[in-house]
N, C-alpha and C positions, 0 to 999 in steps of 0.2 A: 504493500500500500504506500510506504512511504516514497517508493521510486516512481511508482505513479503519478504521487503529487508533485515528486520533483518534475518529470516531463510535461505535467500540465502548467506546473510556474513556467517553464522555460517555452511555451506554445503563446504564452498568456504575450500578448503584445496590442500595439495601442489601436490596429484595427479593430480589435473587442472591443471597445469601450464604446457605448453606446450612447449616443447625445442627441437627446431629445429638444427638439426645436421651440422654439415658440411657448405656445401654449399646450402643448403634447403632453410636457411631463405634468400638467393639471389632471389629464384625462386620463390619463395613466393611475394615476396616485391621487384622486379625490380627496380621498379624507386626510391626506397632509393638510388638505387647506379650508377645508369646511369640515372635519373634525367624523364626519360621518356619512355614508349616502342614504341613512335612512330620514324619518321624518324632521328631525332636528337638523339635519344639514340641505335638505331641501329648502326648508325654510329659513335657514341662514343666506340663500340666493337672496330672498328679498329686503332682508336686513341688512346688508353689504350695499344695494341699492338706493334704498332709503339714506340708509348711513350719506352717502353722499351729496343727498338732498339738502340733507340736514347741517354737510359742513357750510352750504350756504346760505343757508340760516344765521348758522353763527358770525361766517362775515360779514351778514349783515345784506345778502344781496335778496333774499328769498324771504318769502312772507305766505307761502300755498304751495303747499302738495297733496298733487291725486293720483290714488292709488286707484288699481281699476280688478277684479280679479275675474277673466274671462272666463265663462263656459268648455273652454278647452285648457281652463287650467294653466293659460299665458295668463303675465300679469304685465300692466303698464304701469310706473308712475314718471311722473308729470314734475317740475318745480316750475318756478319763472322766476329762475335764477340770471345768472350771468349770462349759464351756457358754456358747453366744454367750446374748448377754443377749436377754431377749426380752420386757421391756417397751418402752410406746411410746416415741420419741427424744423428747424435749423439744420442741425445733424443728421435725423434720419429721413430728411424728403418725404415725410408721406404726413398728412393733417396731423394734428393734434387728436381730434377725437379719433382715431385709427389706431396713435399710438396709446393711447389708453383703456384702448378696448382690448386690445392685442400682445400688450405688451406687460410682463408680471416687473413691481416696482416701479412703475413710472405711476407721474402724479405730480403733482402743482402744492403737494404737500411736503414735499423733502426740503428744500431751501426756503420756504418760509415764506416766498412770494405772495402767492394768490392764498392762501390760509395763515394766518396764523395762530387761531386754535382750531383743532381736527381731531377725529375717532380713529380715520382709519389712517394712520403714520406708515403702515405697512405698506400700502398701495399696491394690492394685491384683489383687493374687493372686486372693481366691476369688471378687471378682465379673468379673471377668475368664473363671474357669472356667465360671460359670454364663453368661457370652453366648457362650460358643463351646461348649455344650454341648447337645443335642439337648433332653435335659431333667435337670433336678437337684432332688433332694430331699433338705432339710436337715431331721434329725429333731434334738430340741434336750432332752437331760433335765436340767431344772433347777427347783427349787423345789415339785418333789415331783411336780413333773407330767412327762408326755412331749408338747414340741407337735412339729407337724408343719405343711410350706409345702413345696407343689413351684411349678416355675419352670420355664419352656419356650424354649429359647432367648434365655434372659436375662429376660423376663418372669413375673410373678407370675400362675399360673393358679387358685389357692388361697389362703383365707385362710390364715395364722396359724389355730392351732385345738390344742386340748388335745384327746388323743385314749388318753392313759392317765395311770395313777397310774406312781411309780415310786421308791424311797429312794435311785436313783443319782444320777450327774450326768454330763455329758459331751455331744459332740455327736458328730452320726455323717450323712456327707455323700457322696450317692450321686448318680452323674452320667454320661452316656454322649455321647462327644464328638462333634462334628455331623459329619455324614458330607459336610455342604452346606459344610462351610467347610475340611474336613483331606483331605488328599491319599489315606488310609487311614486307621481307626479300629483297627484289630489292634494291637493292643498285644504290645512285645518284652518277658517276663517278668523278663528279664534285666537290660533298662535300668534295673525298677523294684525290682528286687534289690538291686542295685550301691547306690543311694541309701539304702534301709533300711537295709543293712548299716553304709554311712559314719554314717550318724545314731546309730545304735546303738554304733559304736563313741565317735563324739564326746560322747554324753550316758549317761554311766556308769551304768547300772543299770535304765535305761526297757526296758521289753518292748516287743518289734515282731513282730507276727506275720502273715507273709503268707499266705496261701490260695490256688491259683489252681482253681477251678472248671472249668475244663478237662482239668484233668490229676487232679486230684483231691490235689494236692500243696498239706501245709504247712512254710512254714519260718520258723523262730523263731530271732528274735537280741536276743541281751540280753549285755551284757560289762559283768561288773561290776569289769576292771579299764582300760575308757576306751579310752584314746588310747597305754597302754602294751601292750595286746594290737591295738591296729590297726597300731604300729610291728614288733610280732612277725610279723604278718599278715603287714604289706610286705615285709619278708625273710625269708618262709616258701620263696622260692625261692636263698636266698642263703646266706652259712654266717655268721652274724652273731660280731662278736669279744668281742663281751659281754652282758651281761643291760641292758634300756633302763635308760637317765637318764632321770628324770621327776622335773619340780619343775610346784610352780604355785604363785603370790604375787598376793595383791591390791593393788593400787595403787588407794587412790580408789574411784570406780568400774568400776574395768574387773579383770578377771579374766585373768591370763595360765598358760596351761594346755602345757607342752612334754614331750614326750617327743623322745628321739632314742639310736638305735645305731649301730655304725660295724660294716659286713661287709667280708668280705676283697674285692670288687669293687671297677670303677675309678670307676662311675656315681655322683652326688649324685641323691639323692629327696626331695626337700620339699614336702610338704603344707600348705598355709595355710587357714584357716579365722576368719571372723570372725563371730561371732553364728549358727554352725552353716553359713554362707554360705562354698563353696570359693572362695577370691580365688586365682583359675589364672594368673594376672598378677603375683601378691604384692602388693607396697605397701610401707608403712612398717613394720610386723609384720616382714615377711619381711628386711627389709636392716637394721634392728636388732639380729634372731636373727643376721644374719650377719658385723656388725660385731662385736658382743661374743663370737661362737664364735672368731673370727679374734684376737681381741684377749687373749683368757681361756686359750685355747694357746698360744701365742705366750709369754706373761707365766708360764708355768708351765715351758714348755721351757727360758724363761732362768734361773728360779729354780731349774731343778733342772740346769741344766748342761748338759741336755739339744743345747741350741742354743751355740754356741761365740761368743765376741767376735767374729770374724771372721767367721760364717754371717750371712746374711738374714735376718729374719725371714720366716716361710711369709705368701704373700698367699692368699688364700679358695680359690682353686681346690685348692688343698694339704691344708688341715685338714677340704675339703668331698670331699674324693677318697671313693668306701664309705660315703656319709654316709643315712641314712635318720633324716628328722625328722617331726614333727607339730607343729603349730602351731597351737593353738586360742586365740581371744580372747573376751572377752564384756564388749563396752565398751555403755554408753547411748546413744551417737549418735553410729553411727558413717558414715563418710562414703562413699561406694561411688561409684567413676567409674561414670555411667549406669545404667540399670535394670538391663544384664545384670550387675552385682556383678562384677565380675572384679578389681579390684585395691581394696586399701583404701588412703584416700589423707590420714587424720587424720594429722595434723604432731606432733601431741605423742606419738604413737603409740610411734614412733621412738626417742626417747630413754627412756622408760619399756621396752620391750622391751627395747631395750640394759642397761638398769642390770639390772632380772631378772635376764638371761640370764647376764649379768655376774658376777654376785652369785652365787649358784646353779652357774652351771659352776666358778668358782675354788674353792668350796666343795668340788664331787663330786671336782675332780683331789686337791685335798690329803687327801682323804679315803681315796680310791681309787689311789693309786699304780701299782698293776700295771695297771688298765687306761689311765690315766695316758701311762703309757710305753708301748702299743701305740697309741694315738690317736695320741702324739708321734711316733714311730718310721713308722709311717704316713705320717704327715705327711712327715718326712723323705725316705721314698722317695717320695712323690708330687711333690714338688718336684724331684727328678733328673731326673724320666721327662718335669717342665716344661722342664726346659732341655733336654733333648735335644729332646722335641718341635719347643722354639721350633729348634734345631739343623737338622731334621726342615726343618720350616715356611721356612726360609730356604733351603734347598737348591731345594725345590719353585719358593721363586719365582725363586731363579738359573737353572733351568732353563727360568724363561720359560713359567711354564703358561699366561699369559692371551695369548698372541703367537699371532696366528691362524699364522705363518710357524714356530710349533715345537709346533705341535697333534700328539698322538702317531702316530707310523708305523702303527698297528694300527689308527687310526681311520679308516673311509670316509667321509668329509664329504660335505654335501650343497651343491649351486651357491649356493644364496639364501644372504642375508646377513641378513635382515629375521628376528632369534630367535623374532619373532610369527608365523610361517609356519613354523619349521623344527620337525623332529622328531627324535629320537633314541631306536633300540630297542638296549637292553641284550640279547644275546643271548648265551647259553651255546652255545661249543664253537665251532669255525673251519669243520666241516660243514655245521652250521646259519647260519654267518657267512657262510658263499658261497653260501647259497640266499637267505639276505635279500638280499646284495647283490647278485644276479643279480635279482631280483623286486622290488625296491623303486623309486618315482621318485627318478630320484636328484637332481631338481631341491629338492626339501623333507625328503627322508628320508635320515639318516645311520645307519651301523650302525657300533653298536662288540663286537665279539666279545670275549666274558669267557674266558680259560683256567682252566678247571679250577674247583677251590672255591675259592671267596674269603676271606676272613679273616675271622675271628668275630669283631668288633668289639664284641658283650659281654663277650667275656675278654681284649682288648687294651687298653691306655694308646695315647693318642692319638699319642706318637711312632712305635709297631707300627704302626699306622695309614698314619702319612703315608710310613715307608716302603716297604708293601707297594708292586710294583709294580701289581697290577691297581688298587688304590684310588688313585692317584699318578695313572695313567692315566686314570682316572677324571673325577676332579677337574681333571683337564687337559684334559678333554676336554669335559668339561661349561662351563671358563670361570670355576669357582668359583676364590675368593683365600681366603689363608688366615690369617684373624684368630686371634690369641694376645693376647687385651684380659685383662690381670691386675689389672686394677683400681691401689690407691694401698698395697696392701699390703705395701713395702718401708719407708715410713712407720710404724712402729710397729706393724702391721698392724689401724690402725684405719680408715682408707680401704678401701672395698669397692664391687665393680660389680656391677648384678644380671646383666652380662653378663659376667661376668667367667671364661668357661669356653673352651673348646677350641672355637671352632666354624670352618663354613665361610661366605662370604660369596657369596651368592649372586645381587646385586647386576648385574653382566657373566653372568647365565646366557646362554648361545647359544642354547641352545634350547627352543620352549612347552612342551611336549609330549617327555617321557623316560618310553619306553614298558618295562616289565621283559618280554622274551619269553624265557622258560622253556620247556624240557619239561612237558608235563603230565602228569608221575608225581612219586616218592616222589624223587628225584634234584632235579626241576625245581624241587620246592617248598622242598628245602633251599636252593637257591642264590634262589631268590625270599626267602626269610625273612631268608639272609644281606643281601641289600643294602638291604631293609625297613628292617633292623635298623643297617645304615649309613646309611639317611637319616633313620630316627627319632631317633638319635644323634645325626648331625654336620648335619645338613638339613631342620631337621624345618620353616623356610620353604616348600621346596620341598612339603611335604606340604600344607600350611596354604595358601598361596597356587594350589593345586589344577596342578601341574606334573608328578606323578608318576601315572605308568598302567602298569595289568597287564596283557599280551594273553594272551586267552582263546581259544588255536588248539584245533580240536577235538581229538575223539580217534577218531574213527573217520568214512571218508571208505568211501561207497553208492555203487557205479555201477552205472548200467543202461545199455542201447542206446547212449542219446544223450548221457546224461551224468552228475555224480559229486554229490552230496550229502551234505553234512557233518552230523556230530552230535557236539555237545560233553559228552554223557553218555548214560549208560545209557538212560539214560528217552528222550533225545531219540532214538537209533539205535530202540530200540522202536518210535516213531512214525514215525520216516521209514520202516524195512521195511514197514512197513502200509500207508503210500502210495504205494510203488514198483509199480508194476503188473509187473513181471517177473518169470517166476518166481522164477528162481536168479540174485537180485543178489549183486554180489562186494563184501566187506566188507574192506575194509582198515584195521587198527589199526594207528594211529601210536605206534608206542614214543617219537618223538623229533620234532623240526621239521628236522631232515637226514634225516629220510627223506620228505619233503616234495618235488617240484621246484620250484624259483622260482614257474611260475604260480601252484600250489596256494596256498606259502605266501604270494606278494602276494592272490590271492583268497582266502583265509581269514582271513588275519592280521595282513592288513598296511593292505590298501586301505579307507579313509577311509568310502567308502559300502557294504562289505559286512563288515567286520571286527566282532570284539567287543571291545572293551577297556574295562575296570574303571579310573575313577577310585579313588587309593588318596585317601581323604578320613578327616580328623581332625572330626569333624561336629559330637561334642562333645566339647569337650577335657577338661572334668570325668570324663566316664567314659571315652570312648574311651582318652585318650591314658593315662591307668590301666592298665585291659585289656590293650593295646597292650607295655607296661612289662611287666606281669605277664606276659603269653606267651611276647616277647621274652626275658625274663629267666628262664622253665619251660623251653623250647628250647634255648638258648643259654648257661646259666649252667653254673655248676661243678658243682652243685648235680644227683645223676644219678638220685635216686628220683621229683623230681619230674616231670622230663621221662619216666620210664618211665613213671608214671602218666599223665599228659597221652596219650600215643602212645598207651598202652592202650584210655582211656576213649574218643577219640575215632578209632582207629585203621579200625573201621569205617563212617564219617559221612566219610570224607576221600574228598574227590573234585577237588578242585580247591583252591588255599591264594588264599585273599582276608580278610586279618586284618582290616583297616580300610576296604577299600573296597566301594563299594555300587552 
């Protein structure tokens, strides 16, 4: 073998090497550059689009964009912008809008010229769209003319060419994404909702109007008061304790733009945004905003008395308890770990947000008194509910939750010890408990039976929490340890962790695979939502590292002669009766998984090669884990006109509860 490979090194010469042209090595390798060809990177085609619109927005040239979503699943949008330029490039001879349809890194964003705040620094966005798109046509109105260029899989099939007069300006770029390279081309109207909506609220006064040609539906969003009606938005399901703090201050060049409210909730919500780019990671932005919040309370509680010689200072988890923020930046060059932007990671960033935010909150407390003293007083009881917690959190681990020799009596463990093999189905009720466990292998599959309803962990503080017993059970059972990381905020409370919250450690999970098996009705999907809602909360690893699954047992069980056929909805029972050849098959509806006997439910619901289960996946955490928030918090909040509306609008569409998974 080794002489082998010596004769293949010595073959190996620079005729092999293969160099991909143009926009080739796009088509080749998608998901280098849109992350994926399923639905999230489909939809990032039109986000890379917009994006663009949007940097002329920021220059200040663009005031409307229409977005259009065709019947065949093309989509246009529209600005009345500048317009990409569209004489020849200097260097390469061929227009401007050619070379940036065509060419990966080009852009009027590198040297600072025509932008100088922008999202996409990479300039990889719209030729990018145009080689993973079937075909693309960029119409361009500028200098009194209208030209036109279509492009076919990343190729120029047409010149450049003036094809009307026109006194606007703007460009307008329509595109329909290849069917040869994306898993499906359907578009979810919703995905591309959610981002018009965010943009519209981060750039105060821009119209956005979407169309979809399908439905015959328009919707229009324009907030001409920013990022203080996107903080109302967020706790539109909440009971908020005051009207938003909003400041914004220029430092230099960079632009910092906050709003924030505190509701009577236990959850923090923070939004970061840099150059209209959500940073879902944070950065230096984010731990700035939360050193001076931390530092800016703190120093007002002592000035007012508030906080005693002998009290603590609150560390961040305290002052961040009910907290709903936004966070917009708009710096020149700004630094983003990798192409997917998710954290900003500029150093000077940091201490410029801290001085702002600084500046600005000591200002609104001495100003504002009365709300003042409910932030502070907030504070104070969030800090109780920490040291009971940590109280809470240390019983837990005297009781030995990670000791496979004090795992809970209610749990049926499975033989293997390998958590890469093992499974764990959460089931409702001790009926249902003794059909899993009569039907399950019990050499890889544990069952743990839930009593009753479980604890709404959107209206409980984390000490509620740790002592409920089924969640206790829980978390003992799964293997998780329970971190209380408070950061350095005893310190003055200028020390801060971005981890600095209630969570669990899920490091020793025992098992791959924690399957949620529910009833399939209106009972089932409540107690689904509740433990959603506890590993969105306290778990949300478990979600993200793909360990959490829903089973999907049917609801109605066909027999004829020989034997029983399932159907997990209306529509599927329809088509099984059609191909039953019997006259008078017998139709059994499952109210429950105890009325199941073991075989049925290891054959429907359990067994590996006939079963259905729903990965709960966070796919994208920009919209998803939002959505997620938002239903969670419609559902589960204090808050009772929302969720009656929720139930209403969708009361008839419920057939099954799968929030996040697909």
């Amino acid at each position: 073998m080794a002489r082998k490979d010596k004769v293949a090194q010595r073959d190996y010469k620079a005729k092999h090497i293969q160099v991909l042209k143009g926009l080739e090595a796009v088509r080749r390798r998608p998901a280098m550059y849109i992350g994926t060809t399923g639905p999230r990177g489909l939809h990032h085609l039109f986000v890379e689009v917009v994006d663009n619109c949007i940097d002329e927005v920021m220059a200040g040239y663009c005031t409307q964009i229409d977005c259009v979503l065709h019947k065949d699943d093309s989509i246009s949008v529209t600005d009345n912008g500048s317009g990409i330029p569209v004489d020849k490039h200097p260097e390469l001879k061929r227009p401007g809008v050619e070379v940036a349809m065509t060419t990966l890194h080009a852009g009027s964003k590198f040297g600072g010229g025509a932008y100088k705040v922008s999202g996409g620094l990479h300039g990889v966005g719209v030729s990018v769209v145009n080689a993973l798109s079937e075909w693309l046509e960029v119409e361009v109105s500028r200098d009194g003319k209208v030209h036109h260029m279509r492009f076919e899989r990343g190729k120029p099939v047409s010149k450049l060419k003036a094809k009307g007069k026109t006194k606007k300006t703007g460009t307008k770029v329509s595109y329909r994404p290849d069917a040869e390279i994306f898993d499906q081309i359907e578009h979810e109207p919703e995905r591309l909702l959610t981002r018009l909506e965010e943009l519209a609220y981060l750039n105060r006064g821009v119209k956005i109007i979407f169309t979809n040609e399908k439905t015959g539906e328009t919707v229009t969003y324009q907030e001409k008061n920013g990022i203080q009606a996107y903080v109302e938005h967020l706790n539109s399901t909440r009971e908020p304790m005051h009207r938003p703090i909003y400041f914004t201050r220029k430092r230099k060049e960079t632009e910092v733009e906050i709003a924030l409210q505190y509701n009577n909730g236990y959850q923090e919500n923070i939004l970061s945004y840099a150059n209209n780019i959500h940073t879902a990671e944070g950065g230096t932005h984010v731990s700035g905003f939360k050193t001076a919040l931390t530092r800016a309370i703190n120093q007002y509680a002592r000035k007012a008395n508030l906080l005693k010689e002998k009290d603590k200072n609150f560390m961040g988890d305290d002052v961040r308890e009910g907290l709903t923020a936004v966070i917009s930046l708009r710096l020149r060059q700004p630094q983003f770990e990798g192409q997917t932007k998710t954290k900003l990671g500029n150093s000077e960033i940091e201490g410029l947000v801290n001085s702002v935010v600084g500046e600005a909150l000591a200002d609104y407390l001495e100003e504002h008194p009365t709300v003042a003293r409910r932030i502070v007083d907030k504070g104070i009881t969030a800090a109780r509910a920490r040291e009971a917690a940590r109280r809470a959190a240390d019983l837990v681990k005297r009781k030995g939750a990670l000791e496979n020799s004090n795992l809970p009596g209610t749990l049926w463990d499975c033989q293997e010890r390998d958590p890469s093999k093992c499974e764990l189905f959460l089931v409702e009720g001790p009926s249902a408990g003794g059909s899993a466990k009569q039907g399950r292998d019990s050499r890889y599959q544990a069952i743990l039976p839930l009593r009753g309803v479980v604890l709404n962990v959107e209206r409980a503080r984390p000490d509620r929490m740790l002592k409920n017993q089924e969640f206790a059970t829980l978390i003992q059972a799964l293997g998780a340890s329970v971190n209380l990381n408070n950061g350095n905020g005893e310190n003055g409370g200028n020390g801060e962790s971005e981890e600095s919250h209630t969570f669990l450690d899920i490091s020793k999970l025992r098992y791959e695979k924690i399957i949620i098996m529910a009833d399939a009705d209106v009972d089932g999907a409540h107690i689904r939502t509740l433990l959603l809602t506890f590993f969105f909360r306290y778990m949300p690893k478990l979600i993200e590292e793909g360990h959490l699954y829903i089973a999907q047992p049917p609801l109605y069980g066909v027999r004829n002669a020989r034997e029983t056929l399932y159907a997990h909805s209306d529509d599927e029972l329809e088509k099984t009766l059609k191909s039953v050849k019997a006259k008078n098959p017998q139709i059994q509806r499952y109210k429950g998984l105890g009325e199941m006997n073991p075989d049925q439910l290891a054959e429907t619901t359990m067994d590996p090669e006939k079963r259905r289960i729903k990965r709960v996946m966070i796919e994208d955490a920009e919209d998803a884990m939002k959505e997620a928030d938002r239903i969670f918090s419609t559902l589960m909040g204090n808050n009772v006109e929302p969720r009656k509306e929720f139930i209403v609008k969708y009361a008839k569409e419920a057939r099954d509860l799968d929030l996040v998974g697909a």
